[in-house]
LOTIVO-109893 format. One record per residue (C-alpha): residue number from 1; residue in three letters; x, y, z. Coordinates in nm, 4 decimals. Example, Ala and Ser with C-alpha at 12.3 -4.5 7.8 and 13.67 -1.06 7.14 Angstrom:
@i = 1, aa = ALA, X = 1.2300, Y = -0.4500, Z = 0.7800
@i = 2, aa = SER, X = 1.3670, Y = -0.1060, Z = 0.7140
END
This chain:
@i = 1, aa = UNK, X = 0.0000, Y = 0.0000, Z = 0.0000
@i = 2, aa = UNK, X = 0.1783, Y = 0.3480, Z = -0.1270
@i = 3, aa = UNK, X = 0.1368, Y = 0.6431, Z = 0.0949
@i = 4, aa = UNK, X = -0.1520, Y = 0.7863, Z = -0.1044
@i = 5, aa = UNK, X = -0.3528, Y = 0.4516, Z = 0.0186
@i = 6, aa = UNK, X = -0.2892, Y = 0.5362, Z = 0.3493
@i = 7, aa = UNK, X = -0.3669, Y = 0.9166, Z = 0.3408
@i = 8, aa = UNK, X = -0.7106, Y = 0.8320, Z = 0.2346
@i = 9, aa = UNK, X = -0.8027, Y = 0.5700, Z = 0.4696
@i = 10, aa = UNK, X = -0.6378, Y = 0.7615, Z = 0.7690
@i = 11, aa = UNK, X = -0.8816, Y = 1.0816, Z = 0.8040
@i = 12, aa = UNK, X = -0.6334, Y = 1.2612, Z = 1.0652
@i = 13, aa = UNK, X = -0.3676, Y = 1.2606, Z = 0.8100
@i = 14, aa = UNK, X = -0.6229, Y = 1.4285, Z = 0.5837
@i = 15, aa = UNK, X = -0.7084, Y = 1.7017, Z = 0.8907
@i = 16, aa = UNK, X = -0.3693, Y = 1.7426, Z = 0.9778
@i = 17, aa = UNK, X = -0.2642, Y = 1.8410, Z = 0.5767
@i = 18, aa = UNK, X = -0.5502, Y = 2.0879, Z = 0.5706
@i = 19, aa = UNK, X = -0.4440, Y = 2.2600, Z = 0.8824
@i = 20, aa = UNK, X = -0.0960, Y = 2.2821, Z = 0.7441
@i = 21, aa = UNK, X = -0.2408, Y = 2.4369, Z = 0.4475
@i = 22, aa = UNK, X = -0.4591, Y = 2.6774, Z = 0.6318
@i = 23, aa = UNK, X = -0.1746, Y = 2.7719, Z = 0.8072
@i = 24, aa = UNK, X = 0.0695, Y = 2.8245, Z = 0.5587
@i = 25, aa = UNK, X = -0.1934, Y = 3.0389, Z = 0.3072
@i = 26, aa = UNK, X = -0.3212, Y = 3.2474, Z = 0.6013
@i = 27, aa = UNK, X = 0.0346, Y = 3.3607, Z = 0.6412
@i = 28, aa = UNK, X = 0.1250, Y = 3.3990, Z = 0.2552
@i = 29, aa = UNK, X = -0.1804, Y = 3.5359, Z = 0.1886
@i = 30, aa = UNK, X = -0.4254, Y = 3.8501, Z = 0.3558
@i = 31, aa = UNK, X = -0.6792, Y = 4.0437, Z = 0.2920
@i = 32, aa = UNK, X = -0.6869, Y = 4.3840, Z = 0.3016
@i = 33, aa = UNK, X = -1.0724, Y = 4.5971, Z = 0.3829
@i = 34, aa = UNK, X = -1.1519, Y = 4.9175, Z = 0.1935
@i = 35, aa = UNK, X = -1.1215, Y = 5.1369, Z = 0.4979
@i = 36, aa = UNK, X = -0.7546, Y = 5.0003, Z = 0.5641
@i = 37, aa = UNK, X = -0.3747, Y = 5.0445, Z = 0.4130
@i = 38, aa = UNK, X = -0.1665, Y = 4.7783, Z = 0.4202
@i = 39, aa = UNK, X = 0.2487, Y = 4.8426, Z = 0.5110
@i = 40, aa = UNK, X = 0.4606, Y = 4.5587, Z = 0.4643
@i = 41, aa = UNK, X = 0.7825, Y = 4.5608, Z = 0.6676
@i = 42, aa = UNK, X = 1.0260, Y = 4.3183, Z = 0.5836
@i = 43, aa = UNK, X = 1.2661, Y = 4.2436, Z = 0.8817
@i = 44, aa = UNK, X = 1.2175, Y = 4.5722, Z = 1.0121
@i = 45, aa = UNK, X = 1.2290, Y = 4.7826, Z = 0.6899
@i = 46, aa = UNK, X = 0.8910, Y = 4.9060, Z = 0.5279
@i = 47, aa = UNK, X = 0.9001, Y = 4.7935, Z = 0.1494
@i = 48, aa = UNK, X = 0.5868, Y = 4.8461, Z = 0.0155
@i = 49, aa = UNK, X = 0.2061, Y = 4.9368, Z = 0.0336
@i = 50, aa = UNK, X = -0.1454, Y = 4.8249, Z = -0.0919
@i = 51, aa = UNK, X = -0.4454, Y = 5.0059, Z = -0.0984
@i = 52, aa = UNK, X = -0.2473, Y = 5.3803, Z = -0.0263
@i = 53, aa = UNK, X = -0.4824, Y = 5.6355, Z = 0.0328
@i = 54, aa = UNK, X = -0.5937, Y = 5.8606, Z = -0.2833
@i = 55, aa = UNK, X = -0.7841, Y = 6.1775, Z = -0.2880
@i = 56, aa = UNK, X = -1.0791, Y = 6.1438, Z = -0.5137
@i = 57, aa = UNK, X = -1.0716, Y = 5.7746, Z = -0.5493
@i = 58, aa = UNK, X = -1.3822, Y = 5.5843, Z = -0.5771
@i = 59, aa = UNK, X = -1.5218, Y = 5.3314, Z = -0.3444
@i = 60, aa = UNK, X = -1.4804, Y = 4.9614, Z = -0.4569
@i = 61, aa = UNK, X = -1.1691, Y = 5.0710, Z = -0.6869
@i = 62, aa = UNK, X = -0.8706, Y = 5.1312, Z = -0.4640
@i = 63, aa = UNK, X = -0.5713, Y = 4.8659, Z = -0.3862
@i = 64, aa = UNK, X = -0.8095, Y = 4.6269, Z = -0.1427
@i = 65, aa = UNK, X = -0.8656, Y = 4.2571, Z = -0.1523
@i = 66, aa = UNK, X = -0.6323, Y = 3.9579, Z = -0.1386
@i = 67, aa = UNK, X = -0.2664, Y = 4.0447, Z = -0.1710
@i = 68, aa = UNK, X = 0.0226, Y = 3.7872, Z = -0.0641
@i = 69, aa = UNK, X = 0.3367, Y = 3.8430, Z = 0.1407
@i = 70, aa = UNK, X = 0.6705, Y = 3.6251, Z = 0.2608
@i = 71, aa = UNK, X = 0.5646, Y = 3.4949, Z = 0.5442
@i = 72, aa = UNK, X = 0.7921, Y = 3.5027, Z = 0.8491
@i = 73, aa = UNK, X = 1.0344, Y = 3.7733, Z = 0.7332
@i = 74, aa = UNK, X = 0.7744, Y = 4.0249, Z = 0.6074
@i = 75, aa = UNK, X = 0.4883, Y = 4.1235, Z = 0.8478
@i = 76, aa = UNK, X = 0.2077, Y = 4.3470, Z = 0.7579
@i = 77, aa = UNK, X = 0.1229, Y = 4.7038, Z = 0.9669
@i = 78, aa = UNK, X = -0.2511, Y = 4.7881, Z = 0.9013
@i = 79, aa = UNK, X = -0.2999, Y = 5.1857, Z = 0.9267
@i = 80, aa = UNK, X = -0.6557, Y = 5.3268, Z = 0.9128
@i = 81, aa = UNK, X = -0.8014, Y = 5.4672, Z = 0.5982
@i = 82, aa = UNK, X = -1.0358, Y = 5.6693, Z = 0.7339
@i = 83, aa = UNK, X = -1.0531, Y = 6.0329, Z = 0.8806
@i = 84, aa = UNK, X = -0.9254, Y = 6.0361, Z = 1.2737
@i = 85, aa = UNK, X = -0.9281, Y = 6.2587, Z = 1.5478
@i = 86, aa = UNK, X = -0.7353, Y = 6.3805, Z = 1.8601
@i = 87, aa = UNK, X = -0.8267, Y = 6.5812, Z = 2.1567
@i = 88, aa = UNK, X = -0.6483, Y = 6.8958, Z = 2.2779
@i = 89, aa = UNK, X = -0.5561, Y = 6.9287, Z = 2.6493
@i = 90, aa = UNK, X = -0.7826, Y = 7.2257, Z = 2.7979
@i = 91, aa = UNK, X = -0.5747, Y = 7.5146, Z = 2.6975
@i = 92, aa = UNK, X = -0.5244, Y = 7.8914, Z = 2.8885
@i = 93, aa = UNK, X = -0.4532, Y = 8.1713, Z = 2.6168
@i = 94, aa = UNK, X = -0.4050, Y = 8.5467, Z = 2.6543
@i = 95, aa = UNK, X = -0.6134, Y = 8.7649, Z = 2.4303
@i = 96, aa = UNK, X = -0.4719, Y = 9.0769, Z = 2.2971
@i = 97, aa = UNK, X = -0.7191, Y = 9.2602, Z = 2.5307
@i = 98, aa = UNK, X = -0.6261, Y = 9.1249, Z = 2.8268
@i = 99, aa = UNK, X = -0.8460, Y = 8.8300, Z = 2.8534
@i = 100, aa = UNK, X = -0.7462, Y = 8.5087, Z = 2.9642
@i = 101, aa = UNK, X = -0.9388, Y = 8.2002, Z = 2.7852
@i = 102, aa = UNK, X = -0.9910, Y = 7.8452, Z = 2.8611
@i = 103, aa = UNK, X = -0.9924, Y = 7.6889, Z = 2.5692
@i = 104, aa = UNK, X = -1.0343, Y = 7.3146, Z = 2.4078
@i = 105, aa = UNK, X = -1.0129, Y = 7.2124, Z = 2.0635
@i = 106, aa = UNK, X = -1.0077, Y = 6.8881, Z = 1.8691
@i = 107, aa = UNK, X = -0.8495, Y = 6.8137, Z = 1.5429
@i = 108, aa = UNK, X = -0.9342, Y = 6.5487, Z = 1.2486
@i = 109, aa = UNK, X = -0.6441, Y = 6.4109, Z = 1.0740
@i = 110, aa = UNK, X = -0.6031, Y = 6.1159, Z = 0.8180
@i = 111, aa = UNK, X = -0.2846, Y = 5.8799, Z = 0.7283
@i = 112, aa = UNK, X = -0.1724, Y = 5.9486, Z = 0.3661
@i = 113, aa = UNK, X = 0.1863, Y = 5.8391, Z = 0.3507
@i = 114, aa = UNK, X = 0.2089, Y = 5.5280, Z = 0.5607
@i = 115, aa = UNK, X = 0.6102, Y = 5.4825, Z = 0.4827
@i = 116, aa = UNK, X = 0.6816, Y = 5.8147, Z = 0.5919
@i = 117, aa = UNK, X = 0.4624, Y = 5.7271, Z = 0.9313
@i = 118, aa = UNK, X = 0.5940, Y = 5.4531, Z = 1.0002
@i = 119, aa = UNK, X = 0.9171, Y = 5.6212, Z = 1.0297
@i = 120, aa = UNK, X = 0.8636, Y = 5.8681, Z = 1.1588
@i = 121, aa = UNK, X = 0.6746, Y = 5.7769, Z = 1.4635
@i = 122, aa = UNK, X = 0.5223, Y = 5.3895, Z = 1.4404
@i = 123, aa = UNK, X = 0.1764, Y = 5.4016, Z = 1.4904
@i = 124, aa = UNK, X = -0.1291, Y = 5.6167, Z = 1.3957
@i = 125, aa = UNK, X = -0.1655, Y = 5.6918, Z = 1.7876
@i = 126, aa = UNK, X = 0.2052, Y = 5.8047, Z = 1.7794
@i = 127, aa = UNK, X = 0.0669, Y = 6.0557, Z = 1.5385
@i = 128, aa = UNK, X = -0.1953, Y = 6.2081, Z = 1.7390
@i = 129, aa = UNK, X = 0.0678, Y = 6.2380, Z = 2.0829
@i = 130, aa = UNK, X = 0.2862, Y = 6.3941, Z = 1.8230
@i = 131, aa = UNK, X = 0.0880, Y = 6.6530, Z = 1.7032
@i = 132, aa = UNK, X = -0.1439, Y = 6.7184, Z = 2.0073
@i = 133, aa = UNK, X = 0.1018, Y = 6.9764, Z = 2.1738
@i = 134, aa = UNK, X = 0.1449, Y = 7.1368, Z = 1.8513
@i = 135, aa = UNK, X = -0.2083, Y = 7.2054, Z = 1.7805
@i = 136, aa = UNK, X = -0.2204, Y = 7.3713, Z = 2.1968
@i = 137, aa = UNK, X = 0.0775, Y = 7.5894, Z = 2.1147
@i = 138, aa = UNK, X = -0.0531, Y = 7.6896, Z = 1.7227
@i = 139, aa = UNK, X = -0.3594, Y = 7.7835, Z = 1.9122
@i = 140, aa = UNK, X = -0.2129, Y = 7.9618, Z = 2.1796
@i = 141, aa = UNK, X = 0.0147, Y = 8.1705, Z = 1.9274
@i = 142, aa = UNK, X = -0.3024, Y = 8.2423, Z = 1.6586
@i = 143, aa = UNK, X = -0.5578, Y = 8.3184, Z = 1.9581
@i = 144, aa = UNK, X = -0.2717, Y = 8.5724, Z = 2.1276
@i = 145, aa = UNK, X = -0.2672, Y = 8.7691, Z = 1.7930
@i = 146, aa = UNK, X = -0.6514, Y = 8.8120, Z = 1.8768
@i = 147, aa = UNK, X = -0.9092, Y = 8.9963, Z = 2.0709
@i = 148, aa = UNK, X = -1.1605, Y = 8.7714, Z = 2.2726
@i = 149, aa = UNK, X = -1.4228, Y = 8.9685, Z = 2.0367
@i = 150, aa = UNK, X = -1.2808, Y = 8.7642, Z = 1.7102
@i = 151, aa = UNK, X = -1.4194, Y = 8.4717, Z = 1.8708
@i = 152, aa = UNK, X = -1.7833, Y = 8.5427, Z = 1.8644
@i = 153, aa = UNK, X = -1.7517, Y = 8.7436, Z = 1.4523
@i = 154, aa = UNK, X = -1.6649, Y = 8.5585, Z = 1.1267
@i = 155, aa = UNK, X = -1.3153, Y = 8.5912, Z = 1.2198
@i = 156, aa = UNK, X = -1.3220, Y = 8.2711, Z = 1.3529
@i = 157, aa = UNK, X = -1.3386, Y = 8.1452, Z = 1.0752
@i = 158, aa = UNK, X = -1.0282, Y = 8.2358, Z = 0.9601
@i = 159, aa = UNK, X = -0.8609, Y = 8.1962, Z = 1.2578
@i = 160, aa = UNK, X = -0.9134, Y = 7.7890, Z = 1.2402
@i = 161, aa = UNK, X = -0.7623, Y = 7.8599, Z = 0.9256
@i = 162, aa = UNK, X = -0.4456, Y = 7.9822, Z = 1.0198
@i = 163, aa = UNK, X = -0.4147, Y = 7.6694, Z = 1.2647
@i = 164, aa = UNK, X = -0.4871, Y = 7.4381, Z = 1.0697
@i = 165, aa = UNK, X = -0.2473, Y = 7.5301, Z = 0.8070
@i = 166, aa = UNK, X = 0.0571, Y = 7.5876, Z = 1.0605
@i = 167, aa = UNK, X = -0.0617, Y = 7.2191, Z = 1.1883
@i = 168, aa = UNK, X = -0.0503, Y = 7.0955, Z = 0.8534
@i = 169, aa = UNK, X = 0.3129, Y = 7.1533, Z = 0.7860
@i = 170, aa = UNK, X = 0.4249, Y = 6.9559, Z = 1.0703
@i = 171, aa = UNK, X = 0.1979, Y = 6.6746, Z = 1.0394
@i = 172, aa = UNK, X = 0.3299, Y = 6.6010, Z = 0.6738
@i = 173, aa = UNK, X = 0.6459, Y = 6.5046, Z = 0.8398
@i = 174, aa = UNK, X = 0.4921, Y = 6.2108, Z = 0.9862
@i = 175, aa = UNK, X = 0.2489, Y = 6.1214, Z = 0.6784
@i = 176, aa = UNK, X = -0.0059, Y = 6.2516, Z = 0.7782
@i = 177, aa = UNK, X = -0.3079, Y = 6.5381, Z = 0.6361
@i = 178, aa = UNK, X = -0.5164, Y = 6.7403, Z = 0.8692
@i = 179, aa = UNK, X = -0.8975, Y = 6.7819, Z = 0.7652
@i = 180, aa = UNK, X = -0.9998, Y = 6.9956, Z = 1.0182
@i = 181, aa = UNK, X = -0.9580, Y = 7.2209, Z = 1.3402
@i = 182, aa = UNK, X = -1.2455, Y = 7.3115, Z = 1.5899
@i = 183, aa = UNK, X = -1.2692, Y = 7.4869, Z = 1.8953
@i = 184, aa = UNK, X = -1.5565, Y = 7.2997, Z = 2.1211
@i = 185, aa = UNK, X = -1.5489, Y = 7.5699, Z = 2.3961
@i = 186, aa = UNK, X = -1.3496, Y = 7.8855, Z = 2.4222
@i = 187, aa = UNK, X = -1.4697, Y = 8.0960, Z = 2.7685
@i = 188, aa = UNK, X = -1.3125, Y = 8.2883, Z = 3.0714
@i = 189, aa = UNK, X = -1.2837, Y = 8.1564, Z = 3.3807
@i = 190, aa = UNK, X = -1.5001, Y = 8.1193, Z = 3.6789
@i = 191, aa = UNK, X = -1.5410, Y = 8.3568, Z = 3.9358
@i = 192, aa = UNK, X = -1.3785, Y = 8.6927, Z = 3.9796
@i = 193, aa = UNK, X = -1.1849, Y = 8.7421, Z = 3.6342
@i = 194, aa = UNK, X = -1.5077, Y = 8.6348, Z = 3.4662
@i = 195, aa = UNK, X = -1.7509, Y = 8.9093, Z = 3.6320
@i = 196, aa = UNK, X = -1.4780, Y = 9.1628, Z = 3.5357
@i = 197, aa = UNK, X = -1.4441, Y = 9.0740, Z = 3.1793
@i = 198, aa = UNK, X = -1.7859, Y = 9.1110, Z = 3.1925
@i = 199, aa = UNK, X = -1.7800, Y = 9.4771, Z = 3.3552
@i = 200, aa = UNK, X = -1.5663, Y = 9.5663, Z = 3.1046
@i = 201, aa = UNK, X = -1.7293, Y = 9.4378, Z = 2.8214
@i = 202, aa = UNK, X = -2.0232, Y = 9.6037, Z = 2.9286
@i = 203, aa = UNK, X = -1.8543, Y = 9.9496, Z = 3.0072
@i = 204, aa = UNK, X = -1.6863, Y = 9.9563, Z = 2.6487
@i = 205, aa = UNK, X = -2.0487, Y = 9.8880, Z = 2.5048
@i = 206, aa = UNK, X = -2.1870, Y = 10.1680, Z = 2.6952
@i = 207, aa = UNK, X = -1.9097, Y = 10.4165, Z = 2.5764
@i = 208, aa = UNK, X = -1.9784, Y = 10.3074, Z = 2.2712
@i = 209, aa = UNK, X = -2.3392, Y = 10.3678, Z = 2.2618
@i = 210, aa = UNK, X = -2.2875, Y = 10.7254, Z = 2.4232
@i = 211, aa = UNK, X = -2.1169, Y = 10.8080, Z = 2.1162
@i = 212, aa = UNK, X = -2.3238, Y = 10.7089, Z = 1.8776
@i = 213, aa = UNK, X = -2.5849, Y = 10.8751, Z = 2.0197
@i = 214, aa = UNK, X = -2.3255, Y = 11.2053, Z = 2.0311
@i = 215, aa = UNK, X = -2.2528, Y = 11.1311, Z = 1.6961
@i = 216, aa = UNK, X = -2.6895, Y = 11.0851, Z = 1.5884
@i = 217, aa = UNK, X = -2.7381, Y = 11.4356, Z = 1.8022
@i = 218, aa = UNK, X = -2.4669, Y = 11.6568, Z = 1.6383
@i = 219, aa = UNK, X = -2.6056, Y = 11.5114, Z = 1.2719
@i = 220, aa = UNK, X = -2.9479, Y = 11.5629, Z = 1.3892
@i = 221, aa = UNK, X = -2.8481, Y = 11.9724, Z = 1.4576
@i = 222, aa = UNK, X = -2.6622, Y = 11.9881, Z = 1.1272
@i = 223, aa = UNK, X = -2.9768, Y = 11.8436, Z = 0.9273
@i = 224, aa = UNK, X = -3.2122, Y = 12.1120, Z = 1.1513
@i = 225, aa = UNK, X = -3.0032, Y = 12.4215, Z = 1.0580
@i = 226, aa = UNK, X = -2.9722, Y = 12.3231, Z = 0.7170
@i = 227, aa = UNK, X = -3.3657, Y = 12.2475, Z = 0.6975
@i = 228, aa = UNK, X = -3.4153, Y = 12.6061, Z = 0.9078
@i = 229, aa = UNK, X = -3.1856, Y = 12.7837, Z = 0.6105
@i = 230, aa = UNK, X = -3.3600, Y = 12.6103, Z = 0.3295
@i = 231, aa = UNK, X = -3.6678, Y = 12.7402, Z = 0.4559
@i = 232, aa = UNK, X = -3.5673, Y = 13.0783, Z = 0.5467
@i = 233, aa = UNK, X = -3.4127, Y = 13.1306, Z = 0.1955
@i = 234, aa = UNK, X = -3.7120, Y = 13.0021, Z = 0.0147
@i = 235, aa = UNK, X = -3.9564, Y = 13.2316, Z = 0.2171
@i = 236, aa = UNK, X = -3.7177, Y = 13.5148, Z = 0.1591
@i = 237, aa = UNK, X = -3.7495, Y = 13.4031, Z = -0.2139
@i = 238, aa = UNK, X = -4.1126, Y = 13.3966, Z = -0.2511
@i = 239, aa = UNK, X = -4.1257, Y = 13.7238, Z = -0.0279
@i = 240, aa = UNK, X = -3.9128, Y = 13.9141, Z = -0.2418
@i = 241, aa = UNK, X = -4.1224, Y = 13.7591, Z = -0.5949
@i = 242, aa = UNK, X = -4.4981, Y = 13.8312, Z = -0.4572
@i = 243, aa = UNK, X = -4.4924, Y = 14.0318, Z = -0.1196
@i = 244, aa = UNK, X = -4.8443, Y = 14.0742, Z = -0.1229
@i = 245, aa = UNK, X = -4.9237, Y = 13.7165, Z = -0.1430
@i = 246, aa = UNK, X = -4.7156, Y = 13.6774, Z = 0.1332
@i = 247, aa = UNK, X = -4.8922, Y = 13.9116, Z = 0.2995
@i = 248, aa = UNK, X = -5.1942, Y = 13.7524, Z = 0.2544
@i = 249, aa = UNK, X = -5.0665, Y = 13.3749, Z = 0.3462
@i = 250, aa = UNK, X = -4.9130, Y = 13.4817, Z = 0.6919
@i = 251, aa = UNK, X = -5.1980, Y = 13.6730, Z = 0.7699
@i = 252, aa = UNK, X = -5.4206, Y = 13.3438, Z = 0.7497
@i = 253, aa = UNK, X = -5.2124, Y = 13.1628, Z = 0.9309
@i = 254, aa = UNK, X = -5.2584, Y = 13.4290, Z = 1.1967
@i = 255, aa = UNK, X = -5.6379, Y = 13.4471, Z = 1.1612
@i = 256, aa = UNK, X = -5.5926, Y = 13.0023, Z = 1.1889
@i = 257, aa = UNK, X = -5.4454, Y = 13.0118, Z = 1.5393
@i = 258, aa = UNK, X = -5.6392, Y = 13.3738, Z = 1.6588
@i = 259, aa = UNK, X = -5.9788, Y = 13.2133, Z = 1.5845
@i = 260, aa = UNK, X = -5.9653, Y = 12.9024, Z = 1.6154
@i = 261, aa = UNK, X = -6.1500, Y = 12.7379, Z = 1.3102
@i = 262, aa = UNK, X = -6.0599, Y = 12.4385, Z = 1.3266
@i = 263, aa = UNK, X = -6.2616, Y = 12.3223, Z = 1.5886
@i = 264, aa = UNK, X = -6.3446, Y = 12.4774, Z = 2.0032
@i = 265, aa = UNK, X = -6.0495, Y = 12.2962, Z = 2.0921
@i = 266, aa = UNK, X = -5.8111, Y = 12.4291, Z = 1.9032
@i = 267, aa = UNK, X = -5.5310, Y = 12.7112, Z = 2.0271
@i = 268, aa = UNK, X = -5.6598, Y = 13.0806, Z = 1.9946
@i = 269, aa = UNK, X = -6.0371, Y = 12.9489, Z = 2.0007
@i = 270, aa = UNK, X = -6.1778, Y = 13.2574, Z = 2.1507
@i = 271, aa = UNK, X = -6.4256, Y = 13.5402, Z = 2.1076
@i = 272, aa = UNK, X = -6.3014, Y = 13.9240, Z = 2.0282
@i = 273, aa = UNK, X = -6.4364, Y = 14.2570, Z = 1.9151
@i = 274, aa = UNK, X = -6.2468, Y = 14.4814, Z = 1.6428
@i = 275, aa = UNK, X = -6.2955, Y = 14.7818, Z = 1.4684
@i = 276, aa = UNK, X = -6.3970, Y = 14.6282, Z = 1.0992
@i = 277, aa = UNK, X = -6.1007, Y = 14.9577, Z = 1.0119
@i = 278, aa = UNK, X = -5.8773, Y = 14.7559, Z = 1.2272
@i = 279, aa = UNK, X = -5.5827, Y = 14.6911, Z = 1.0361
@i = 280, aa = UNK, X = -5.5419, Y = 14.3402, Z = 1.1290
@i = 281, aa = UNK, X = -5.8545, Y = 14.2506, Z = 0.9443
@i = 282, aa = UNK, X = -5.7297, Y = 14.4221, Z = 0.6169
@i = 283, aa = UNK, X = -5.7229, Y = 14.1032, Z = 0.4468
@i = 284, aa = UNK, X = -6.1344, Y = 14.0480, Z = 0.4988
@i = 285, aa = UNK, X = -6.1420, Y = 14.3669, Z = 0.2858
@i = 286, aa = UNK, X = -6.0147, Y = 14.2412, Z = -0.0217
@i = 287, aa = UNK, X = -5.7989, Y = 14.4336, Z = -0.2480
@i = 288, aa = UNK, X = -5.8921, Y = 14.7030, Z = -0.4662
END
């Protein structure tokens, strides 16, 4: 009986050739998920990588799926496709006015260049240590540049800017691409320095709204005097072009308000006797 005989009417031979196989193909061969990158280190020394990270790629058509490797001198480092993130330590900054802010942030980050991370610091969580004390002092270096004011405008806006490109430069030494930088809370502290920001902020408002008003009163006088001239030259004008119709229109104005006509409650609504020669009734004469 040859050996093939026996392999097929001993089973255990048969179990113990397909665990050899298992083994062996599980460590030739892996597969690598969508959301991961795949660095293979041989003895130490990164070599090579499947399914790198690519802006604009599409789903389904990147690097993943079964890939093979030498197994027991090349070992495979899986770093994570997808976008991470990393806390900032609460932070205390100095505003240009005088303010002192407690202040915590966060920032999103993703892998791009595994090689370069890899040697640079090892691991993705390397990364984040790495570059969490450089997002505090970026922060504390863009928000000293600042009043406490730029916080609550648009500003801020461009403010995460400016950190997020300063953080960017470092964190392409160690493969890396940050997405994003957010400040989750930015306020003064408790207690005494807080109720005197506050005093502060509220006398500058007030100042502030005592001019304007200043500035509304002084315009309001300038419009009045202008308004008061306009109408002075235009009754001179109309004086000097028909004086007896001027005549006439003050003197019903003055008959208006003497007698009262329109209505017993309105000013000058009394009774009087005058000579019809009177020369304050000229105008009931007519003209001649």
């Amino acid at each position: 009986m040859n050996l093939t005989d026996r392999m097929f009417r001993n089973p255990i031979a048969w179990a113990i050739a397909a665990i050899l196989l298992l083994l062996i193909g599980s460590s030739v061969f892996s597969v690598v998920p969508e959301t991961k990158q795949a660095l293979v280190v041989r003895v130490g020394k990164p070599v090579r990588v499947y399914n790198s990270y690519k802006s604009n790629e599409d789903f389904g058509n990147t690097g993943a799926g079964l890939i093979a490797h030498i197994p027991f001198f090349e070992q495979i480092v899986w770093v994570d496709k997808r976008v991470l993130d990393f806390d900032m330590q609460r932070q205390s900054v100095l505003s240009t006015d005088q303010l002192r802010l407690e202040v915590d942030a966060f920032a999103r980050y993703r892998i791009v260049n595994p090689l370069r991370m890899y040697m640079s610091a090892g691991s993705e969580r390397k990364v984040g240590e790495a570059l969490r004390p450089i997002l505090g002092s970026a922060l504390r270096n863009e928000l000293g540049k600042r009043p406490f004011a730029a916080l609550l405008s648009p500003e801020r806006g461009q403010v995460m800017d400016n950190i997020q490109a300063g953080l960017n430069r470092i964190a392409r030494q160690y493969g890396a691409e940050i997405v994003d930088v957010r400040i989750k809370r930015a306020d003064l502290p408790d207690g005494t320095p807080l109720e005197s920001a506050f005093e502060r902020m509220r006398t500058a408002r007030e100042q502030e709204a005592l001019t304007i008003r200043a500035q509304g009163a002084k315009q309001a006088q300038i419009i009045r005097a202008q308004a008061d001239a306009d109408a002075a030259r235009i009754y001179a004008e109309s004086f000097n072009k028909d004086p007896d119709f001027y005549d006439f229109y003050r003197a019903m104005q003055s008959y208006r308000v003497t007698f009262g006509t329109d209505g017993n409650d309105a000013p000058g609504a009394s009774s009087i006797i005058l000579s019809p020669d009177n020369d304050y009734l000229r105008e009931f004469k007519g003209r001649k």
